[in-house]
Backbone as JSON, one array per atom type, in Angstrom:
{
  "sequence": "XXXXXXXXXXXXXXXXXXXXXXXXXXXXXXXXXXXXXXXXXXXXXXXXXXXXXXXXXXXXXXXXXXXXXXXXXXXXXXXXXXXXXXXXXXXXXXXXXXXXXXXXXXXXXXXXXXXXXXXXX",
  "N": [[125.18, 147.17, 123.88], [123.43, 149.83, 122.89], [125.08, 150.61, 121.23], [127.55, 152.0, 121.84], [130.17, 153.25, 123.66], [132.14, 152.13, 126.77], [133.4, 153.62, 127.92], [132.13, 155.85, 127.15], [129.63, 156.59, 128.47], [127.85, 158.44, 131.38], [125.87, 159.06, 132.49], [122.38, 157.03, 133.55], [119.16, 157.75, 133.47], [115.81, 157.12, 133.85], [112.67, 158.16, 132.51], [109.91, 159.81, 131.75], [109.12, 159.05, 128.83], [111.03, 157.65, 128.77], [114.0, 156.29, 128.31], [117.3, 158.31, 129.3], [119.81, 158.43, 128.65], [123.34, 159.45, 129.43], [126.32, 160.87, 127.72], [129.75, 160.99, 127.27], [131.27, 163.35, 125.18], [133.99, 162.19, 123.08], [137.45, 163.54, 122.48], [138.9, 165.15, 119.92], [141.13, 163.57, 117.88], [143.07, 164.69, 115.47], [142.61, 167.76, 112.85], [140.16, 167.71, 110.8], [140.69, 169.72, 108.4], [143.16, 170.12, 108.48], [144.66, 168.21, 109.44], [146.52, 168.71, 111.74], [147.93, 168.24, 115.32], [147.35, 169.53, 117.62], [145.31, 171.23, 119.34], [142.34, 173.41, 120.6], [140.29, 174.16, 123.55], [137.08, 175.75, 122.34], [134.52, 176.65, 123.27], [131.57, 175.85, 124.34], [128.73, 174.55, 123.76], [124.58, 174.53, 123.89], [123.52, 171.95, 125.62], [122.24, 168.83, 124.4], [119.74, 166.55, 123.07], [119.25, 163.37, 121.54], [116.99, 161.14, 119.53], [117.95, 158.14, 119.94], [117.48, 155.02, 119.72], [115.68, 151.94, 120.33], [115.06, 149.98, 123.16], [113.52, 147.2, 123.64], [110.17, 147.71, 123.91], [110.73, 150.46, 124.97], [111.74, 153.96, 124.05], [115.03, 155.08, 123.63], [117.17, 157.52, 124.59], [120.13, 160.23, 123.72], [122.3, 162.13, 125.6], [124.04, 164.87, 125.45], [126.65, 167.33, 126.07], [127.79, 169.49, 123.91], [131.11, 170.39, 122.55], [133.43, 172.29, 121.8], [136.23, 172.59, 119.31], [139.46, 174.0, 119.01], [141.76, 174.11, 115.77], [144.92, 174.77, 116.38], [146.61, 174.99, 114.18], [145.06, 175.42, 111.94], [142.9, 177.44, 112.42], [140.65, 175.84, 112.24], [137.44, 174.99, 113.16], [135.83, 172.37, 114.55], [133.21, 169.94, 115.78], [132.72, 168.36, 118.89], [131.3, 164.7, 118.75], [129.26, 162.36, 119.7], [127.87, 160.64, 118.33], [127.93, 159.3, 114.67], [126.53, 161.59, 113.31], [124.89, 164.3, 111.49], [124.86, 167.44, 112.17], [122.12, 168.97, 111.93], [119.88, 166.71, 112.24], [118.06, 164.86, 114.11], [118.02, 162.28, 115.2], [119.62, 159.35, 115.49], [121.35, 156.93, 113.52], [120.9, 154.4, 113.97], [118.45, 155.38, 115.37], [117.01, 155.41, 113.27], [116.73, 153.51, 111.6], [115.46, 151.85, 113.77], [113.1, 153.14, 113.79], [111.88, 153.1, 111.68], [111.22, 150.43, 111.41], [109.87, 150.15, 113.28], [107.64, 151.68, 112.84], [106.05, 150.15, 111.03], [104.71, 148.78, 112.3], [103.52, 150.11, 113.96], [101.49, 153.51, 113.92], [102.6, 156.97, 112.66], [101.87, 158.98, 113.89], [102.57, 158.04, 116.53], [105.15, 156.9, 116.4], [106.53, 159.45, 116.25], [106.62, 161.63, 118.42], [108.65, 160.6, 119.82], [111.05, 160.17, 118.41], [111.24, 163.02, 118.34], [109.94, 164.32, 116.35], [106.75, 165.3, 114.2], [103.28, 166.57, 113.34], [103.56, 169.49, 111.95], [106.49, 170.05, 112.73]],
  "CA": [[123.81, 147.04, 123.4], [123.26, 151.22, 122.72], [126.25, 150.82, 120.28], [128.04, 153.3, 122.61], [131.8, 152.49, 124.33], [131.36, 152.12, 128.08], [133.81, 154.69, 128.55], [131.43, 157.63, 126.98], [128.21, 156.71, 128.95], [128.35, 158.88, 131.94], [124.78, 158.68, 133.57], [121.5, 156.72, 132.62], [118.23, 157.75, 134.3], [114.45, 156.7, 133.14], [112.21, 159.52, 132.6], [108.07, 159.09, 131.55], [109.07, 159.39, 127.66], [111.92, 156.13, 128.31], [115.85, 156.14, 129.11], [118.03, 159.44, 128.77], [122.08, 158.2, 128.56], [124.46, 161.47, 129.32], [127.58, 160.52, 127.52], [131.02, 162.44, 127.07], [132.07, 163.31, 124.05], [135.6, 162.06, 122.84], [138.26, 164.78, 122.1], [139.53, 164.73, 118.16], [142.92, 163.07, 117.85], [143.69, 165.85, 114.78], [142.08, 168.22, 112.54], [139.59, 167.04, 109.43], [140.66, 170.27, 107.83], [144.65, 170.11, 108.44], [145.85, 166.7, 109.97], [147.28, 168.92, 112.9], [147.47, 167.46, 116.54], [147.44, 170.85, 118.63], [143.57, 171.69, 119.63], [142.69, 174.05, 122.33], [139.0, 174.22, 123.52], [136.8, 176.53, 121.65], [133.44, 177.17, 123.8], [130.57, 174.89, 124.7], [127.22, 174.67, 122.93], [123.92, 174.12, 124.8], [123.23, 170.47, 126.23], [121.78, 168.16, 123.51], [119.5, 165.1, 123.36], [118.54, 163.04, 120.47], [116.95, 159.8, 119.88], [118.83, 156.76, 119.58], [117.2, 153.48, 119.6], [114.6, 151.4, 121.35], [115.27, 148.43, 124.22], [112.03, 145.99, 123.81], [108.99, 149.24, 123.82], [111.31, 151.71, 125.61], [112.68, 154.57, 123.04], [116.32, 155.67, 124.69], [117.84, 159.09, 123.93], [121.3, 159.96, 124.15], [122.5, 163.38, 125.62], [125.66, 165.6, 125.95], [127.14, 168.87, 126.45], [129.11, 169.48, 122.97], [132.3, 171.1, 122.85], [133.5, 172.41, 120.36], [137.64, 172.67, 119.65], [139.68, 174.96, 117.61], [143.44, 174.02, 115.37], [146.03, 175.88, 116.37], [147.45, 175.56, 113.16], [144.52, 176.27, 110.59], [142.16, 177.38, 112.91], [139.22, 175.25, 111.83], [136.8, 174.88, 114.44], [134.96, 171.36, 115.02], [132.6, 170.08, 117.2], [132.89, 166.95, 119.02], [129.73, 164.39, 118.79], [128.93, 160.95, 120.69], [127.35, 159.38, 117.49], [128.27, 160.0, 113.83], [125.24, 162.32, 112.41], [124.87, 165.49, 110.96], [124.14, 168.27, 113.31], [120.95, 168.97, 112.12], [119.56, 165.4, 112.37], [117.33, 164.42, 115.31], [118.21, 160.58, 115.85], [120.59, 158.52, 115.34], [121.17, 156.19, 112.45], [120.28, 153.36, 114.79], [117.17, 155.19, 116.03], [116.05, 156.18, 112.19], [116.28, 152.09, 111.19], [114.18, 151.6, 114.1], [111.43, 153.94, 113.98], [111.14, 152.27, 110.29], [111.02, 149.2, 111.82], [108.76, 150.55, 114.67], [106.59, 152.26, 111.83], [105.61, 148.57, 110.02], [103.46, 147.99, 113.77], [102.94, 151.55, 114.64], [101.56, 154.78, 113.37], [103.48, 157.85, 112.68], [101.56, 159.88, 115.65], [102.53, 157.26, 117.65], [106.45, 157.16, 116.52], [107.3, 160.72, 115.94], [107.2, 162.18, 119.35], [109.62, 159.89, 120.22], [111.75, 161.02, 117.8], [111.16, 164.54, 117.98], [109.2, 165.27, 115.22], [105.48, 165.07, 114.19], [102.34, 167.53, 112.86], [104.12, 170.86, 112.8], [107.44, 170.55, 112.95]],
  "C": [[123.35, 148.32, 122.7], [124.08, 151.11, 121.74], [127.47, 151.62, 120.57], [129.56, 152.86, 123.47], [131.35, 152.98, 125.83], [132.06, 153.15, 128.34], [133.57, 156.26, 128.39], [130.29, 157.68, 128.0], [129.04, 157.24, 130.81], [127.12, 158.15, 132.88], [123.69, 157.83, 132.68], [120.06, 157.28, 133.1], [116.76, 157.29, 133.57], [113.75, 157.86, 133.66], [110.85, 158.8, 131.56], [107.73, 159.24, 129.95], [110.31, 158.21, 127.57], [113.01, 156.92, 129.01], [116.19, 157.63, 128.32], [119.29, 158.7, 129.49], [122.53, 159.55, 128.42], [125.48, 160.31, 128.96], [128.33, 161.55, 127.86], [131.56, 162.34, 125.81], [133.72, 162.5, 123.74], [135.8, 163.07, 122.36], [138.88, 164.29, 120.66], [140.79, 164.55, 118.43], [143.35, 164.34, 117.01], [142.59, 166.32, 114.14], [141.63, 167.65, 111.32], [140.73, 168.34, 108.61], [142.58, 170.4, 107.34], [145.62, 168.93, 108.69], [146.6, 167.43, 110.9], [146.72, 168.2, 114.06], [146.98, 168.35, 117.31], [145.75, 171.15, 118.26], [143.5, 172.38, 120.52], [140.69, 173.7, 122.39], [138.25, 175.57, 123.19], [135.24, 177.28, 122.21], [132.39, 175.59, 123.65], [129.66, 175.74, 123.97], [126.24, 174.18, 124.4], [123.91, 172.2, 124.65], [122.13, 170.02, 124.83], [121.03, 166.9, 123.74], [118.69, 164.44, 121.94], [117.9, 161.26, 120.13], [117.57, 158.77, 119.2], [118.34, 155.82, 118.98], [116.1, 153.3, 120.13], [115.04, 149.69, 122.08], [114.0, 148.04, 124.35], [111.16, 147.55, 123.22], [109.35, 150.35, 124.72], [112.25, 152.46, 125.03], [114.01, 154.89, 124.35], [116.94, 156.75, 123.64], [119.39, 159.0, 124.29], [121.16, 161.54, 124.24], [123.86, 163.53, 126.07], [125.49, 167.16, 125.62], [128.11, 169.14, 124.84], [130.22, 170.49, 123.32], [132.9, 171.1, 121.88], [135.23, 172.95, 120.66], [138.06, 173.34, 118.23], [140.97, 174.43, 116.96], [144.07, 175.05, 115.7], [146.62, 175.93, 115.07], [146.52, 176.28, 111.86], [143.41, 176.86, 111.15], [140.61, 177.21, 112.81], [138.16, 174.42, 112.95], [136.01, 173.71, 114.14], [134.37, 170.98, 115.94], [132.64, 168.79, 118.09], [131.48, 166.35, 119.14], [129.96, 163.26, 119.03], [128.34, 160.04, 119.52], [127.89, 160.23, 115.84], [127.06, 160.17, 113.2], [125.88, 163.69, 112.11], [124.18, 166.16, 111.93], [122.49, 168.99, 113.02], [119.6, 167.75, 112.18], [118.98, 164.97, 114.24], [117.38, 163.27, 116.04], [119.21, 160.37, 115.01], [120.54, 157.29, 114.42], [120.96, 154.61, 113.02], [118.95, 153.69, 114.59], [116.53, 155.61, 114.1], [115.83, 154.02, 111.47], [115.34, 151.63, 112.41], [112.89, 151.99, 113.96], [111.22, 153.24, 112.13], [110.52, 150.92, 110.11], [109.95, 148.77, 112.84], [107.34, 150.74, 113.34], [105.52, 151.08, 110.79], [104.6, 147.96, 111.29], [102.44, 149.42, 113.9], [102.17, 152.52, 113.45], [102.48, 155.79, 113.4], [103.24, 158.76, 113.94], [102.2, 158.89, 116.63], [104.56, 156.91, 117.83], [107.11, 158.72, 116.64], [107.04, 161.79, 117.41], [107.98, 161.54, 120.06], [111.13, 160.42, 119.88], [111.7, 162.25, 117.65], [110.63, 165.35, 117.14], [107.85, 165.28, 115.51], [104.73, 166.54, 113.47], [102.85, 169.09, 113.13], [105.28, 171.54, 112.53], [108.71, 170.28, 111.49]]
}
């Protein structure tokens, strides 16, 4: 339903802003930059959460720990990520067709702390 493989979702809990999902990243089969297989692990980033989607009138976030991995052969460092966005991107290409879809009922004050944005930021 999330779009998500059952074997990333770790935890789910409800929290007074909707659902937070902890996934786990997947590990890269090889490198974008080389096509090598050999990876080692390269350091953790802080804990992440961004918004996803919405189930009926309850936004749901998704969060993880990234981890970021290095090539042994060209040593081009990537990061691993639970949905395919761009790391500076706040939701998820799910949650950006909803809140457009949300936005045709709603106001923007009324979507954008959902999504993380709003007056400001």
């Amino acid at each position: 339903m999330l779009g998500l493989a059952a074997e990333e979702v770790e935890t789910g809990e409800e929290m007074t802003t909707g659902w937070r999902v902890a996934v786990r990243c997947p590990r890269p089969t090889t490198c974008p930059a080389c096509g090598g297989t050999r990876r080692h692990r390269h350091g953790r980033l802080p804990a992440r959460a961004v918004a996803h989607t919405w189930v009926g009138e309850t936004p749901v976030q998704v969060a993880w720990a990234p981890q970021r991995y290095r090539c042994v052969v060209c040593h081009h460092v990537t990061q691993a990520r639970p949905l395919p966005r761009a790391a500076w991107q706040r939701g998820s290409a799910a949650a950006q067709t909803a809140a457009l879809s949300r936005l045709r009922r709603d106001s923007f004050g009324g979507v954008a702390p959902v999504l993380g944005g709003g007056v400001g930021r």
